[in-house]
N, C-alpha and C positions, 0 to 999 in steps of 0.2 A: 229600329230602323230596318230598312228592307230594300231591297233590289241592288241597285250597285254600289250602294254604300255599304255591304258586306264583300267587295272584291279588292284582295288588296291593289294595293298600289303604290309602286315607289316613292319616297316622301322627293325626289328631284321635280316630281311633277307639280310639287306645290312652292319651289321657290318662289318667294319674295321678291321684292325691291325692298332698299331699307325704308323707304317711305310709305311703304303700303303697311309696316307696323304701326297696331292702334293699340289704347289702351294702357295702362300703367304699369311701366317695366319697374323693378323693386331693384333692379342691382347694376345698377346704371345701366348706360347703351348697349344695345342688345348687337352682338358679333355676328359677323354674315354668317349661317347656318341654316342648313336646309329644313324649312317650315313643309311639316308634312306629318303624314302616317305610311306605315308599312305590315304588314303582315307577316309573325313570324312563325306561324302553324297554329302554335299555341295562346299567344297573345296578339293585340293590338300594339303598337309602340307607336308613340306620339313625340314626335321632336316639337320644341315649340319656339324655333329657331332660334331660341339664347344659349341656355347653358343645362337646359333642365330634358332631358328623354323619362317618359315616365311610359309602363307596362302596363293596361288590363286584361284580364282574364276572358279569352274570350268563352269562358263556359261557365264562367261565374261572377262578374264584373268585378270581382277581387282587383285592385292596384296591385301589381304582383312587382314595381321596380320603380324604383325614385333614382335616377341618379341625374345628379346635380356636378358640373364639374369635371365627369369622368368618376366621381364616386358614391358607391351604391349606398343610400342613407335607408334604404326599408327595410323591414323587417326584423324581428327577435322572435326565439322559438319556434323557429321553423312557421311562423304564421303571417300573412298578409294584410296591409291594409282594406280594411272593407264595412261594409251597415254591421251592427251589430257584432257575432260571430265569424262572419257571411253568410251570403243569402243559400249558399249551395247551386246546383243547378238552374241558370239563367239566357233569357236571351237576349244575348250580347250585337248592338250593333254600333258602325261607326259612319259619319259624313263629316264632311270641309264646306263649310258655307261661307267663299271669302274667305277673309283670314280669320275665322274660326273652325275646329275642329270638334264636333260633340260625341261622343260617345254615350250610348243610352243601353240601360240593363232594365229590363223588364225582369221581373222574379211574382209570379202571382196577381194580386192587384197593386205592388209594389214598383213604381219607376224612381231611377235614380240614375243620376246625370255628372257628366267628367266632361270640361270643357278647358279647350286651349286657345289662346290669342298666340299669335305671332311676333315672337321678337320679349315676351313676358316669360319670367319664370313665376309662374301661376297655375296651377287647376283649381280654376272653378265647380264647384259640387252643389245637385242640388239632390235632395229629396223628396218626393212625393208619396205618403205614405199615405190608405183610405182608407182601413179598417185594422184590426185588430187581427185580420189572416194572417199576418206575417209580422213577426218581431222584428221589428228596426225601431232602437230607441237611440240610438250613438252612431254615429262612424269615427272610426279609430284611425289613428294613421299610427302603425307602428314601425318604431325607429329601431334600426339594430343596435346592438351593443357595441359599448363604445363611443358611439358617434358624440352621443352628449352624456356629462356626468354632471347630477346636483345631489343635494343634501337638503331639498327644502321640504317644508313640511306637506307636500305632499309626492313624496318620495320615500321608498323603505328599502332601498340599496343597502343599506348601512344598520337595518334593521330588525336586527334576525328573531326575535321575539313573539311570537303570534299573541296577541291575548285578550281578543274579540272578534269571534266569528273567525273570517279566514281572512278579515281585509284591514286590523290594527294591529300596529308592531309597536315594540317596545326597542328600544337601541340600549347600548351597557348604561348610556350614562341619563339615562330614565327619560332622555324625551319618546314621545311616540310621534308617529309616520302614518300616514294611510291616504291611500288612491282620493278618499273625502277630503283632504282637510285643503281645500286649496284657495281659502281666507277671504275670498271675493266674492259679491253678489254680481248678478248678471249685470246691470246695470256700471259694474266699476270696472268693466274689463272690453278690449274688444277684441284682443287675440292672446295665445298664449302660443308659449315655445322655449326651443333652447336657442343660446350662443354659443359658437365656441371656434378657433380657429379660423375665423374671418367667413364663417358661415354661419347664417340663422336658418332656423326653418321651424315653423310659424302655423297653426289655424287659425287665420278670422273667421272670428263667429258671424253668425248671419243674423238677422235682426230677431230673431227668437220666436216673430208673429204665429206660430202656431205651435211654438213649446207652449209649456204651462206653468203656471209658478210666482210669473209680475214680477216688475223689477229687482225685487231683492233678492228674490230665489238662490239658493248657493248649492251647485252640482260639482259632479265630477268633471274637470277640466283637464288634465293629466298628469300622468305617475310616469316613476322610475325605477325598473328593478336592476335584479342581478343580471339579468338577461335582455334588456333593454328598454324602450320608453313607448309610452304611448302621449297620442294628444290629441282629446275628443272634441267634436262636436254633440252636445247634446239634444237630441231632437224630441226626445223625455226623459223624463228621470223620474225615478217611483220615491227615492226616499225622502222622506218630512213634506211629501207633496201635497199644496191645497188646495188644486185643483183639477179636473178629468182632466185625461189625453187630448187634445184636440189634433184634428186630423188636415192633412192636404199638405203643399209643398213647400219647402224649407230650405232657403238657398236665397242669393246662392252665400255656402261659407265657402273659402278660400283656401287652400293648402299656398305655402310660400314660402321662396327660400329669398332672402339677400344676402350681402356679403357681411352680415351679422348682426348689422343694424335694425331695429324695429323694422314690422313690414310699413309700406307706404297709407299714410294718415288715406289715399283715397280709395282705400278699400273696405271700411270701417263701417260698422251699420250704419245708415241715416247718411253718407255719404257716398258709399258708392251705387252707382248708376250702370244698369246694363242696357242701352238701349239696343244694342248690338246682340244682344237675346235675345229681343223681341219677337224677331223671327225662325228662331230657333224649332218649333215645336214643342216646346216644354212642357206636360202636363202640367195643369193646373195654373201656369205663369200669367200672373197679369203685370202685362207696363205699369207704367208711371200714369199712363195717361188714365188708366183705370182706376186708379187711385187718389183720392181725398185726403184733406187735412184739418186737422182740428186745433183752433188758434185761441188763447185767450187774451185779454187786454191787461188781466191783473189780476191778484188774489189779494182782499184785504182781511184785516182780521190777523193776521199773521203774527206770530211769534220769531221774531226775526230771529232769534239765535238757534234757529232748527233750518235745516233745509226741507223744502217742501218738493214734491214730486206728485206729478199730474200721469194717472193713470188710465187708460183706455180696457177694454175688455167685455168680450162677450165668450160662447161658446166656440166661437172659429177663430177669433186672433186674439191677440192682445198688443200695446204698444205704450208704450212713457216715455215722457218727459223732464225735464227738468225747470222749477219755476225761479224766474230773475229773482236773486235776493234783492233787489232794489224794489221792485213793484210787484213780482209774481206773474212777470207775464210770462206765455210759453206758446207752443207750438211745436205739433205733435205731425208730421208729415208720412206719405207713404202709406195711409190706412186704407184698409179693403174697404168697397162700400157694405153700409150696415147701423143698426144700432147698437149700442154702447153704453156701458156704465161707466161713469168719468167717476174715478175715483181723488179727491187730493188729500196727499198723505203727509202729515208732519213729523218729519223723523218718518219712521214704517209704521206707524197710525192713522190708519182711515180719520176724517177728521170731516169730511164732507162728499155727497154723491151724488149725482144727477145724473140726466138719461142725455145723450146726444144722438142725433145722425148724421151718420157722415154718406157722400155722395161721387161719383166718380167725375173727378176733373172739378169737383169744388172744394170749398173752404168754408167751413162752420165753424163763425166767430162769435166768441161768447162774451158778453160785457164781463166787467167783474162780476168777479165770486164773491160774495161775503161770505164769511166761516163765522156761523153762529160759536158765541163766546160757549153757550152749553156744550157745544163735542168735542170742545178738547177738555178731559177732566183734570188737568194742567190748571182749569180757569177756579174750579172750587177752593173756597177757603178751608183750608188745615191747619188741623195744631200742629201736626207733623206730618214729616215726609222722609220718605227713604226712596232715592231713585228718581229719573225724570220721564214724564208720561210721553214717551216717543214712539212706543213699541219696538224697543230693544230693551236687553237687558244692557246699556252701554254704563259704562260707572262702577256695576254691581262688582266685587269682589272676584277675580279668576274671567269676568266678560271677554276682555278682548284673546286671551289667550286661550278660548274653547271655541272659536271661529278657526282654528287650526292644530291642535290638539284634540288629546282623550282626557277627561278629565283626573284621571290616574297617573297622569306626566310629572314629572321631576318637578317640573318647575310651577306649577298647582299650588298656590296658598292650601292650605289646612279648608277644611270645606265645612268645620264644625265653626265656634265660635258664638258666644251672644252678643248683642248690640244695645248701646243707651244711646237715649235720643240727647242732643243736646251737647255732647262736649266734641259733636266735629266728625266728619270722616265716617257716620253711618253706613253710607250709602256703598264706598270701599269697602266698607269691615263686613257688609252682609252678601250672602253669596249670593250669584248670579244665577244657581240653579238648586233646587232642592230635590230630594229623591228620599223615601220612604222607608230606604236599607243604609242610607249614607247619615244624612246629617237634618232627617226629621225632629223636629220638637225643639228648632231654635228659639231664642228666645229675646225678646224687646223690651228694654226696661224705660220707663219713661213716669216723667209727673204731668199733675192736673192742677190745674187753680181751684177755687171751692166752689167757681161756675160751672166751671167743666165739668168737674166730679159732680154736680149734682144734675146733667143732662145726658139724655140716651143720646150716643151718636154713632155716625154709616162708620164703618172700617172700609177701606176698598183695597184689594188684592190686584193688580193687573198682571196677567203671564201673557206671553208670546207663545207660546205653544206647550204640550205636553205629551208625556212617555206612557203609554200603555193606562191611559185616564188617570193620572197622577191630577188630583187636585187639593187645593189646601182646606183644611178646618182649623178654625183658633178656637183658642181658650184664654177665656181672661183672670188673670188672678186665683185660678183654680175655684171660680164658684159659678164661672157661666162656659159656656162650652157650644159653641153653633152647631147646625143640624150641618149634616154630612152635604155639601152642594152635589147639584146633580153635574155630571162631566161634559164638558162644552165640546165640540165637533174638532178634534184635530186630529194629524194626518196618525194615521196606524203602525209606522215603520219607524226606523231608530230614528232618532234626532239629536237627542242632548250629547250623545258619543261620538257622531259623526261631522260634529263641525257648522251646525247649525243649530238656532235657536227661532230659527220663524216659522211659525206656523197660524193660525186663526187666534188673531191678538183677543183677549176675553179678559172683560172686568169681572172678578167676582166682587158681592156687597156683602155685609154684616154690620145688620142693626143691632148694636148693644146696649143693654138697657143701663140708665142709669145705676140700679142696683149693683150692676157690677163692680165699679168703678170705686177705689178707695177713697175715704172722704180724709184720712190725713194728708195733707197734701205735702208734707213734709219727707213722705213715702213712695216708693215706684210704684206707678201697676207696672203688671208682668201680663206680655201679650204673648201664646205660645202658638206656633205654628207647626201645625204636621201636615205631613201630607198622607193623602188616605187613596185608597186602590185596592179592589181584589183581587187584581194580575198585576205584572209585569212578573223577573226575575228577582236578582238579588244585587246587590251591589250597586253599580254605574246602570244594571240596565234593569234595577227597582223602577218600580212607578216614580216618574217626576215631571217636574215642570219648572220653567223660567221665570225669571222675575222682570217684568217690565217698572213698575213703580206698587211701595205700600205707603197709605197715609192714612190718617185718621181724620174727619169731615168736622171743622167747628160746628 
């Protein structure tokens, strides 16, 4: 901004009435307090006539003061909240539009946006990121020490162990900690934060439409050290990612304090509303009115014991849904115009896809879906099965407790182990991940009727993603042995360590010839799985990969 929205001005000049407060107050009735900005050389100060005075920098758009209350909640290690690291040198301006207050940081081809309503404790944040000149993948809001203490698993207060990279701890009594493990997909979360003392303080996420990743994706959301907290907005995130950057504006998410309780349901993606933006100047902001929805009437075909989830995506956004378990209907609101890949996932398994376009100010309504019985490989007959084909490894041995741990934690079943088909409890006993220095060459014991045994049939492998092109080779019985598969396309950076297991879900097959196959049927065959790679390291971060479902095809 420019002209006299860079001259200060007493905030007395912007009293209210209490009735001229719009917008959603999080901590009850907002106290007569002077609604304004003022100038204090070095920063902006924004009262936002409740309870909340908050500081930015006017030479770096750095949040440089939260206080809430009369007490200062920012900062630890001497550092500010801000994009990324901070942007460093920036042009800082501020206006009152009504009873809003924006503040805009230009830094490069970089815009990013601090806004206040009157009578809220709230700043509104947006980001506008257009290229790759400038790092901003996060903004942080960091909390000082003290203010909130936890112990949850992504937290390493309590964790003084380093024993990956510089970002997994180990604690005396063998759980591990790490900034990663924070157990939630995008999709199951809309803010995160602490309580304590009859105060919260809170980031709602903003609807993600130009992060990357689709609804399951699992990032950094925030940590807790010895020196105090952080609590991100992710605007990208590189690690186990499956898809490019996409670029343009992200917002708005939310900073929020209440008096300890959850922030308020109407700030939440797919629910809050800025029309009170609109005129704002935002780069890159489009209304409501600029925006399309995509509806369907139903998904048939369905495996009603999975939840289904309807995805949208292209190169510039992305958005999901959630489909009725009664009929599968859904409705996907707020899309930029454009075309789309409608993805529906059963469980986090693509399962069906088709092209839509969506339009500004309309509604593209699609009759039912059928879900050919052939994509979900759920539908094929097997003699057996280990695991259900959802694209998760959910069931597997150690699954749910490495969406928040290392897999070296105390409390980590044994990761070796062999498995019979047939007396129960497979799909527990076999691990959820295999890795090439750990627990390669497990093994599956099972029998064949004199039918079986005398026909070649598919093997099918499914993983969710893999570590440094970790993929499986079997061997049967020690007399047949598959050709080495070639490695399917998945993300480059850790995964199996950091609290994530998704990445490009891949069927591997193996056609085994009858020959292999023992004709006493009185006898196991022995199915022996390795995993093969000629990178990764050693240990947890050897070549591996996930186990979505193994079966064998009658």
């Amino acid at each position: 901004m420019s002209g006299s929205a860079n001259r200060p001005v007493g905030r007395r000049a912007f009293v209210l009435a209490a009735g001229a407060a719009a917008g959603t107050a999080l901590t009850g009735t907002a106290h007569a307090a002077a609604f304004g900005y003022s100038d204090d050389g070095s920063n902006y100060v924004v009262d936002t006539g409740a309870q909340l005075v908050f500081k930015v920098s006017k030479s770096t758009g750095d949040l440089t003061s939260l206080v809430f209350r009369g007490t200062e909640y920012q900062g630890y290690g001497g550092m500010n909240s801000h994009i990324e690291s901070g942007l460093g040198a920036s042009t800082v301006g501020i206006r009152q539009s009504g009873s809003t207050i924006l503040v805009s940081v230009t830094h490069g081809t970089l815009k990013h946006y601090y806004a206040a309503r009157s009578g809220e404790n709230n700043i509104y944040l947006w980001t506008d990121k257009a290229d790759t000149s400038v790092s901003a993948t996060r903004y942080i809001v960091r909390v000082k020490k003290g203010a909130f203490l936890n112990d949850e698993p992504d937290s390493y207060t309590y964790a003084p162990t380093t024993i990956e990279a510089s970002d997994v701890f180990r604690k005396s009594d063998g759980q591990t900690r790490s900034k990663h493990y924070s157990k939630r997909r995008v999709m199951d979360y809309d803010y995160v934060g602490w309580s304590a003392g009859g105060v919260g303080l809170w980031v709602v996420r903003s609807n993600h439409e130009k992060a990357s990743g689709g609804p399951f994706y699992r990032s950094l959301l925030r940590h807790q050290s010895a020196d105090g907290g952080g609590l991100y907005e992710i605007l990208y995130y590189g690690q186990n990612q499956t898809e490019a950057q996409r670029f343009g504006l992200q917002g708005p998410y939310v900073i929020a304090f209440t008096d300890g309780g959850a922030p308020s349901s109407a700030l939440f993606p797919g629910t809050l509303t800025t029309p009170w933006a609109d005129a704002l100047g935002i780069s890159g902001y489009v209304p409501a009115s600029g925006r399309g929805k995509v509806a369907g009437v139903g998904i048939s075909g369905r495996n009603t014991a999975y939840p289904y989830t309807v995805g949208l995506a292209n190169a510039a956004a992305q958005y999901w849904g959630s489909a009725r378990s009664s009929d599968g209907w859904f409705s996907i609101a707020g899309v930029l115009p454009g075309t789309y890949t409608l993805t529906v996932f059963k469980g986090e398994l693509a399962v069906y896809t088709t092209s839509v376009s969506v339009s500004a100010g309309g509604t593209t309504t699609l009759n039912t879906i059928a879900l050919p019985s052939s994509n979900d490989p759920a539908g094929a007959s097997a003699i057996w099965r280990i695991g259900d084909w959802n694209g998760t490894p959910g069931g597997f041995k150690n699954a749910d407790l490495m969406t928040y741990a290392h897999p070296s934690d105390g409390r980590a079943a044994s990761w070796t182990g062999n498995v019979v088909i047939g007396g129960g409890g497979e799909t527990a006993a076999f691990p959820c991940y295999l890795w090439k220095d750990v627990n390669s060459g497990i093994l599956v014991y099972f029998r064949l009727t004199a039918a079986q045994a005398a026909a070649a049939h598919t093997l099918r492998i499914g993983v969710t993603t893999a570590y440094a092109n970790g993929r499986p080779q079997i061997s049967v019985n020690d007399t047949w042995t598959s050709a080495i598969p070639s490695p399917p396309t998945q993300p480059n950076t850790r995964s199996l360590t950091n609290g994530s297991y998704r990445g490009n879900n891949h069927t591997f097959t193996y056609s085994v010839p009858a020959s292999a196959w023992k004709t006493d049927t009185s006898q196991y065959n022995v199915l022996r799985i390795d995993v093969v790679s000629g990178s990764g390291a050693t240990g947890f971060l050897s070549a591996g990969t996930a186990i979505d479902a193994i079966d064998l095809l009658a």
